[in-house]
C-alpha positions as CSV (number, residue, x, y, z in Angstrom):
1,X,-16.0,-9.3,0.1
2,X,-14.4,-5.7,-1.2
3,X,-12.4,-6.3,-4.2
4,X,-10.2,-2.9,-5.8
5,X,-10.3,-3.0,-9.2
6,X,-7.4,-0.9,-11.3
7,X,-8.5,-0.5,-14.9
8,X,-5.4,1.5,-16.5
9,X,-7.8,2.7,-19.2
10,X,-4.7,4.9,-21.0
11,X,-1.7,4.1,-18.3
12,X,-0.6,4.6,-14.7
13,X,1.1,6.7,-12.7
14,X,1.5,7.6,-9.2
15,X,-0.7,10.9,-9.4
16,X,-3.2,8.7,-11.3
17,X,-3.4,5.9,-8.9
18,X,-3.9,8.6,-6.0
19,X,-6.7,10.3,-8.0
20,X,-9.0,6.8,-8.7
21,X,-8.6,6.4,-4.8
22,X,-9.6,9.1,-3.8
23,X,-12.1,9.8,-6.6
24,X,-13.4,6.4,-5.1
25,X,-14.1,7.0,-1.5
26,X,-10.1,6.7,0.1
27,X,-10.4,8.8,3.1
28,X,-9.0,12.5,1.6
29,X,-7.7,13.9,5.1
30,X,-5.3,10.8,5.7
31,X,-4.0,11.1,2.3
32,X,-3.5,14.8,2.0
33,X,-2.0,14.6,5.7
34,X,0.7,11.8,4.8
35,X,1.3,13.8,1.6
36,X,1.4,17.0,3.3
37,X,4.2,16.1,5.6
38,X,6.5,15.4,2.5
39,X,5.8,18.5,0.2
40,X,3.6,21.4,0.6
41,X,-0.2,20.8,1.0
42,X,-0.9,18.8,-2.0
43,X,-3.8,20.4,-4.5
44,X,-6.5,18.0,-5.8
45,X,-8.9,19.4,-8.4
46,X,-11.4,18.4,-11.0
47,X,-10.2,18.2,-14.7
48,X,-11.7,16.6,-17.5
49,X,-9.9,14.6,-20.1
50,X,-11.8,13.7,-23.2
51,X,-14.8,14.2,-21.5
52,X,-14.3,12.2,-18.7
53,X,-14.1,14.1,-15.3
54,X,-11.2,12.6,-13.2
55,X,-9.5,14.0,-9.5
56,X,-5.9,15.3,-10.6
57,X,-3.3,15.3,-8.0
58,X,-0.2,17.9,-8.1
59,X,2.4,18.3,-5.3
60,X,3.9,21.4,-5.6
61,X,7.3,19.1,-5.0
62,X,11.1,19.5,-6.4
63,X,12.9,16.9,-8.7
64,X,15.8,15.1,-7.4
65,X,18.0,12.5,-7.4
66,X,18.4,10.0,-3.9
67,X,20.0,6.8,-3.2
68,X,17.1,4.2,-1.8
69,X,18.3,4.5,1.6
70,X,17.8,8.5,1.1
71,X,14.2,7.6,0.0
72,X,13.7,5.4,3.1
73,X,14.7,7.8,5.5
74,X,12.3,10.5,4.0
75,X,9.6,7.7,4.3
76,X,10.5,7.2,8.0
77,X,9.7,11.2,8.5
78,X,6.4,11.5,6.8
79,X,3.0,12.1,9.0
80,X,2.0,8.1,8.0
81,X,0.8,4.9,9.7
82,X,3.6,1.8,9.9
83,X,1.4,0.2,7.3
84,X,1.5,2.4,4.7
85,X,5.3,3.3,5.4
86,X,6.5,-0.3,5.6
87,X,4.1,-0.8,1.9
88,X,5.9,2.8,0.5
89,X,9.3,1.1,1.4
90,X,8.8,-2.3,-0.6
91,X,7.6,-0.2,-3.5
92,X,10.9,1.5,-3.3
93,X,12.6,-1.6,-2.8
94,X,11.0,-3.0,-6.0
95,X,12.2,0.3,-8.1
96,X,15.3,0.2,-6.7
97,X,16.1,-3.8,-7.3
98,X,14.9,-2.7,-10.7
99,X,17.1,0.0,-11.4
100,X,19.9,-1.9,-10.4
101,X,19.1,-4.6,-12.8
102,X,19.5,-1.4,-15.7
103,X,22.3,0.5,-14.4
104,X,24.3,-1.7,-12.2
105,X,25.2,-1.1,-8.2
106,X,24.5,2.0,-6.5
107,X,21.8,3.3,-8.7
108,X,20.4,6.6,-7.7
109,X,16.9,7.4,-8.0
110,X,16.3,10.4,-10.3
111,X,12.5,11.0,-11.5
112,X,11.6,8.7,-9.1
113,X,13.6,9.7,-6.2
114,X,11.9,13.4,-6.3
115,X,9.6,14.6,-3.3
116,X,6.7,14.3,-6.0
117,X,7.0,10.9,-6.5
118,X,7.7,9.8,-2.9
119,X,4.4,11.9,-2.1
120,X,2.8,9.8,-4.6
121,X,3.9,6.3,-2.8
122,X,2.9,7.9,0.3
123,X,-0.4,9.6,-0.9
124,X,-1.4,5.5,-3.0
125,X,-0.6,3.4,0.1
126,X,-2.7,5.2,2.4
127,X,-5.4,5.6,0.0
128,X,-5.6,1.9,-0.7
129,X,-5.1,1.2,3.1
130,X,-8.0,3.5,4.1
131,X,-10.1,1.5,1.6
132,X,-9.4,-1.6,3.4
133,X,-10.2,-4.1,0.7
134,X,-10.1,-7.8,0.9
135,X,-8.4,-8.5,-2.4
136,X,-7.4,-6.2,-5.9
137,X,-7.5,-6.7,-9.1
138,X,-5.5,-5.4,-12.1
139,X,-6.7,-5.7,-15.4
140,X,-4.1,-5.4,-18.0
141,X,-1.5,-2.4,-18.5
142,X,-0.7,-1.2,-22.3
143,X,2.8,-1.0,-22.7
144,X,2.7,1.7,-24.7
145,X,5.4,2.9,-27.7
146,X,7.7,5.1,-28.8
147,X,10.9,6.7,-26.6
148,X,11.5,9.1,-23.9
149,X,13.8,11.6,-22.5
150,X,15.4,10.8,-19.3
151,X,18.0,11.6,-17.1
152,X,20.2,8.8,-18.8
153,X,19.3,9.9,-22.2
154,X,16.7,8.8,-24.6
155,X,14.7,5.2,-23.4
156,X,12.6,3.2,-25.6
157,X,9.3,2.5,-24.2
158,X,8.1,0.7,-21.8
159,X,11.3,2.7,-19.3
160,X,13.8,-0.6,-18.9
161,X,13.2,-0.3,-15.1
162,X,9.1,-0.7,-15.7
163,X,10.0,-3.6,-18.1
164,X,12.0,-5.3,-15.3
165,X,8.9,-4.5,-12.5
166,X,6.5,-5.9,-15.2
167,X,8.6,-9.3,-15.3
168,X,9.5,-9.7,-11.4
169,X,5.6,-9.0,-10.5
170,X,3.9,-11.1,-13.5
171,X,1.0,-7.8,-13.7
172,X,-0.1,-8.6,-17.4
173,X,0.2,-6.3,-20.0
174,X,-1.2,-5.6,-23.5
175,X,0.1,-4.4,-26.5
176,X,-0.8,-0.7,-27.9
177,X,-0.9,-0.3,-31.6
178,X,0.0,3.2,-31.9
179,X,2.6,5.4,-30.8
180,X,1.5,6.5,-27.3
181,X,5.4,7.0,-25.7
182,X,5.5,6.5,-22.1
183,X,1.7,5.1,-20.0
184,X,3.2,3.2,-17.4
185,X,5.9,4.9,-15.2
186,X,8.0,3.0,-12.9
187,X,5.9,4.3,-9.9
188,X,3.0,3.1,-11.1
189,X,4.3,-0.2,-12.0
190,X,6.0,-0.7,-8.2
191,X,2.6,0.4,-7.1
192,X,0.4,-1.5,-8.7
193,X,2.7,-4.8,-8.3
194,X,3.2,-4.0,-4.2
195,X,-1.1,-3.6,-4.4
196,X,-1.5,-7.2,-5.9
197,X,1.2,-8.7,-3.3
198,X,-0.2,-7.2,-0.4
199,X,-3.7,-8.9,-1.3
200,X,-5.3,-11.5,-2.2
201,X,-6.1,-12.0,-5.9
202,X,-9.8,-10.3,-7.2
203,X,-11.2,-10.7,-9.7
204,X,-14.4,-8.6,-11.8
205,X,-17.3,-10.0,-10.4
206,X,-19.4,-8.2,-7.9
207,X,-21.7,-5.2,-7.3
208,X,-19.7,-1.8,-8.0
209,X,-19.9,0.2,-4.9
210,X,-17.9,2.9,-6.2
211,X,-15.9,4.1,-9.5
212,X,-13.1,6.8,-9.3
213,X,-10.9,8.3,-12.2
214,X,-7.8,9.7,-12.0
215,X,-5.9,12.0,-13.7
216,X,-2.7,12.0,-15.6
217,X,-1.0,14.9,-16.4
218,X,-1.1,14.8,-20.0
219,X,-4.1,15.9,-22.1
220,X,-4.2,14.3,-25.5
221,X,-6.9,15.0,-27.6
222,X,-8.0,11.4,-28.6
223,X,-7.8,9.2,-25.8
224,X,-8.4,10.0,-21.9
225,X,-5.0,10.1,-19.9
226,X,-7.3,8.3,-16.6
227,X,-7.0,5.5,-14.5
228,X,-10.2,3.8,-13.3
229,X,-10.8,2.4,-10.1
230,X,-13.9,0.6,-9.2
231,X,-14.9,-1.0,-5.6
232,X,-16.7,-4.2,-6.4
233,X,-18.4,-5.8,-3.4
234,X,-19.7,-9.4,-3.3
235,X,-21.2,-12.2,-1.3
236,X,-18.5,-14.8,-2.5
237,X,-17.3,-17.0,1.2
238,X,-14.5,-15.8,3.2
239,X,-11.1,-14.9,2.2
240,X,-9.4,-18.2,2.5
241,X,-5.1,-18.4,4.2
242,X,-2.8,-21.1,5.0
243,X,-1.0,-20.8,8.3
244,X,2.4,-22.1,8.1
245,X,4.3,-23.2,11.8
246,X,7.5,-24.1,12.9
247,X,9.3,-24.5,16.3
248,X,12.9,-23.1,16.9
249,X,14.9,-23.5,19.9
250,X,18.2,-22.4,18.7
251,X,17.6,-18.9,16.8
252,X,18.4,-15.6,18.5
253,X,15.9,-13.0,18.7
254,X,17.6,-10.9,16.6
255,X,17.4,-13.8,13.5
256,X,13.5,-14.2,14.4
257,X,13.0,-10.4,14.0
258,X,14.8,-9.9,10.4
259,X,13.0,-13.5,9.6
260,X,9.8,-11.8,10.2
261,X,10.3,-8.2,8.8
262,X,11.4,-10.5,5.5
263,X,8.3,-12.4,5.4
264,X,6.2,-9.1,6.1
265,X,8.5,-7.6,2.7
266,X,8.0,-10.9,0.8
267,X,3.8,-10.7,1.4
268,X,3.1,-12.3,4.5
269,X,-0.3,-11.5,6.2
270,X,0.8,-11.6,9.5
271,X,4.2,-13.0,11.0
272,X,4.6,-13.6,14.7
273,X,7.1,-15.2,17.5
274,X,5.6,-16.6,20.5
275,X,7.6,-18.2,23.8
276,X,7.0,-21.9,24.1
277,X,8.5,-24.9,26.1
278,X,9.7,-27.5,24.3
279,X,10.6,-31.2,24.7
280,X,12.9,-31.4,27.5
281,X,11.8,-28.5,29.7
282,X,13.9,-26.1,26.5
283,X,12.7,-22.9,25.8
284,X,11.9,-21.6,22.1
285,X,9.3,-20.0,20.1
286,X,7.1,-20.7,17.3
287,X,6.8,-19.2,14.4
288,X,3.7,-18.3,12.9
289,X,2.9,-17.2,9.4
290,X,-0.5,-16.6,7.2
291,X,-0.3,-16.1,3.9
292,X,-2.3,-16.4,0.8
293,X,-2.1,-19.7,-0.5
294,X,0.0,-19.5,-3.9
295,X,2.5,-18.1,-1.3
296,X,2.9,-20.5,0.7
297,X,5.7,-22.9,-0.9
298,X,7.9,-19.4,-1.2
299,X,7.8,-18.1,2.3
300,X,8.1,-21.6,3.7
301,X,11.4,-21.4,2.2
302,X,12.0,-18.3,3.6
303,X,11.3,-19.7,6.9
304,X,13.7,-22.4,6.7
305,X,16.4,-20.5,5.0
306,X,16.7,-17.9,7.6
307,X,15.7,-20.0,10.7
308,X,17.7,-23.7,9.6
309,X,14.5,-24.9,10.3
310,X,14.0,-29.0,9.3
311,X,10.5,-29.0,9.2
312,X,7.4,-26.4,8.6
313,X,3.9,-27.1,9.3
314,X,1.9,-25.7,6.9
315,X,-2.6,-25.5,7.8
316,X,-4.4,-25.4,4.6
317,X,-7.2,-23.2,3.9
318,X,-8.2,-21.8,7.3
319,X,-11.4,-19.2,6.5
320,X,-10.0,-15.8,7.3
321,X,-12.6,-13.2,9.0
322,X,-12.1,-9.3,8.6
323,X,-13.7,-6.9,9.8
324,X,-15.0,-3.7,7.2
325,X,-12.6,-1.0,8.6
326,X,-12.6,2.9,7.9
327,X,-10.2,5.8,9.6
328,X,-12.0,8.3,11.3
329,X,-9.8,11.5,12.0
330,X,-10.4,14.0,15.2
331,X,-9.2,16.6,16.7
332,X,-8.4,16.5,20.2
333,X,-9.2,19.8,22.3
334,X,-4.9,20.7,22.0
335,X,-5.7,20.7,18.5
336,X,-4.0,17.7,17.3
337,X,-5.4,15.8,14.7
338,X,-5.2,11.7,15.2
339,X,-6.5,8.7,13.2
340,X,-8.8,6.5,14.9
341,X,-9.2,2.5,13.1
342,X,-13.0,1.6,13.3
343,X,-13.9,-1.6,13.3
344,X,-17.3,-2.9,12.6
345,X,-19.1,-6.0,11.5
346,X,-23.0,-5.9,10.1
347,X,-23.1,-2.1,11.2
348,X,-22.2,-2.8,14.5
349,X,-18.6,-1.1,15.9
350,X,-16.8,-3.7,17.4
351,X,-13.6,-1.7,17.9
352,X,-12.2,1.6,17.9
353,X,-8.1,2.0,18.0
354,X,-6.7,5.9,17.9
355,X,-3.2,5.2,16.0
356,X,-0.2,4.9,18.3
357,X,2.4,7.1,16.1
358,X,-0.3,10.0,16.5
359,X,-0.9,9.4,19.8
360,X,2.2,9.1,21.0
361,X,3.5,12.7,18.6
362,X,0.4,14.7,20.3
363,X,1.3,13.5,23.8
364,X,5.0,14.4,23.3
365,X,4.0,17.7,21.7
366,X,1.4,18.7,24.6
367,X,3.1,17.2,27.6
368,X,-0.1,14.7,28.0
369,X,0.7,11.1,28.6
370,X,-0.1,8.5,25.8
371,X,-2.6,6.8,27.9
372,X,-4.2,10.4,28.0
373,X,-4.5,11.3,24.5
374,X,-5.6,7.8,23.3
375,X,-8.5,7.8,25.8
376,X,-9.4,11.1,24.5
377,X,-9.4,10.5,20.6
378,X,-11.3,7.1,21.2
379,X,-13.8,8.9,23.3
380,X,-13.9,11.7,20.4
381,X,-14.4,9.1,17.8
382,X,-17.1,7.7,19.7
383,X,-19.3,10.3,20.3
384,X,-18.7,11.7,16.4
385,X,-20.0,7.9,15.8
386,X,-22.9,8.3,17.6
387,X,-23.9,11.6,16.3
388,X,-23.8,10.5,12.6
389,X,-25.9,7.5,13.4
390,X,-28.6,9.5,15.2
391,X,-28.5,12.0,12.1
392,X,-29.3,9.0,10.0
């Protein structure tokens, strides 16, 4: 079992979270690709901060100010998987619904509605995702003290908007002493929350793999501005899920589809609609969630809210297999570069995927068909497979 460990040693930040990642082993390309198609190539270098050397993270980006749809759309654009897009948008989401809570309706996004900050989201997510752990774990963040200067004025510390993330996600938190002024930005706060949503719950037991610091842009001279990030792995049993089930005959397809984009938002697994016959000869389709278990009662809800379902089954503690996954990126022969999943279990490959948004980009781009391309970056990844294994 992998298990991602975020130890905010003196805060978070976007930048920071980025840095541990990829200071840990998050596949570089990927990230600086995502980032890349946002702002200008990001730069990554090695800095030390009170003797501690840690991957920093600038984007060369402008500030500005969106609404969250504005965000969204530039989310939608970026040179990144569905995964990490559809995670960047809930971590949005979560700012947003916490800005509102400050400021009221139609809150704009001002620090954190600037290309450097949706680089950041985009740059974390597929970090984390290219890690492919089985659960994280986040030990706790120091609130820090003091005020700061933002675009509404002066803001005492934690930022009201990371005070209202803290609450809605329950990440614990610890009390610093001195006066530090701002160590947890909003960004980091949606990230870190949308990290422990997405997966089950670790905790600090296990072999560390792999330890990463990152960078904050701050230097002080008596205490390191660095996130730590260590990969713990262990032998503990399989990650265990409860499958909730119900069985509609009366909900149009365009109900089933929000219903399951909501339960993907709200931290569903998996969500899925398959055609069945029901009593009478009727057709429907049942409705298929896994979730972690301390979600269940919550996204049953969901289910029955947004489908007037009666009744939903709920399977307790099926054992969950996955896979270890890693993104391997190749270049086709037009040049293209595409992501392919690799799947493998016990050092043996047991499947290999090309991603269909780069696929189908490099066929539209080259006049290939998809079927063409994916064949090719598969076979690609295949053979750079083989080579590295008979170089071992």
């Amino acid at each position: 079992m992998r298990t991602i460990l975020f130890d905010p040693v003196n805060g978070a930040a976007g930048d920071m979270i980025t840095g541990a990642l990829l200071a840990a082993g998050a596949d570089r390309e990927a990230v600086i690709r995502a980032m890349a198609s946002l702002v200008q190539i990001p730069e990554t270098s090695i800095v030390t901060r009170c003797g501690i050397q840690a991957t920093y993270v600038k984007t060369h980006a402008k500030e500005g100010s969106r609404t969250l749809e504005e965000v969204l759309a530039r989310l939608r654009r970026s040179d990144a998987t569905e995964d990490v897009k559809e995670m960047a948008a809930r971590v949005f989401t979560r700012i947003h619904n916490a800005e509102t809570r400050v400021h009221g309706d139609h809150a704009h996004f001002h620090e954190v509605g600037a290309d450097d900050a949706i680089a950041d989201v985009i740059g974390a997510c597929t970090a984390l995702l290219s890690l492919a752990p089985d659960a994280v774990a986040i030990l706790p963040l120091p609130l820090g003290r003091g005020t700061i200067r933002s675009a509404h004025g002066i803001m005492p510390v934690p930022a009201p908007a990371t005070a209202y993330i803290f609450e809605e996600s329950g990440l614990l938190t610890r009390r610093t002493d001195e006066e530090t002024g701002e160590l947890v930005t909003p960004t980091g706060a949606a990230l870190l929350a949308e990290f422990r949503r997405s997966f089950a719950e670790g905790d600090e037991n296990g072999t560390i793999a792999a330890v990463g610091y990152g960078a904050g842009t701050r230097n002080p001279k008596d205490r390191p501005n660095v996130l730590r990030v260590m990969i713990l792995e262990s032998n503990e049993s399989l990650p265990v899920v409860d499958i909730l089930e119900t069985n509609v005959d009366d909900v149009d397809g365009e109900v089933i589809a929000h219903t399951i984009s909501r339960l993907h938002r709200e931290g569903a697994r998996d969500a899925s609609a398959a055609p069945i016959i029901m009593k009478k000869g009727r057709p429907g389709h049942l409705i298929r969630v896994i979730c972690r278990t301390e979600d269940s009662e919550r996204l049953a809800k969901i289910m029955a809210e947004e489908l007037g379902t009666l009744g939903v089954r709920c399977i307790p503690s099926v054992h969950r297999f996955i896979a270890d996954r890693r993104v391997l990126s190749v270049r086709i022969p037009e040049g293209d570069e595409i992501g392919v999943k690799i799947g493998y279990s016990k050092g043996n490959i047991i499947s290999v995927k090309a991603e269909f948004d780069a696929v189908a980009a490099a066929a539209e781009r080259n006049g290939l068909s998809v079927r063409d391309v994916k064949k090719r970056a598969e076979e690609i990844a295949y053979r750079e497979l083989e080579e590295w294994r008979m170089g071992e």
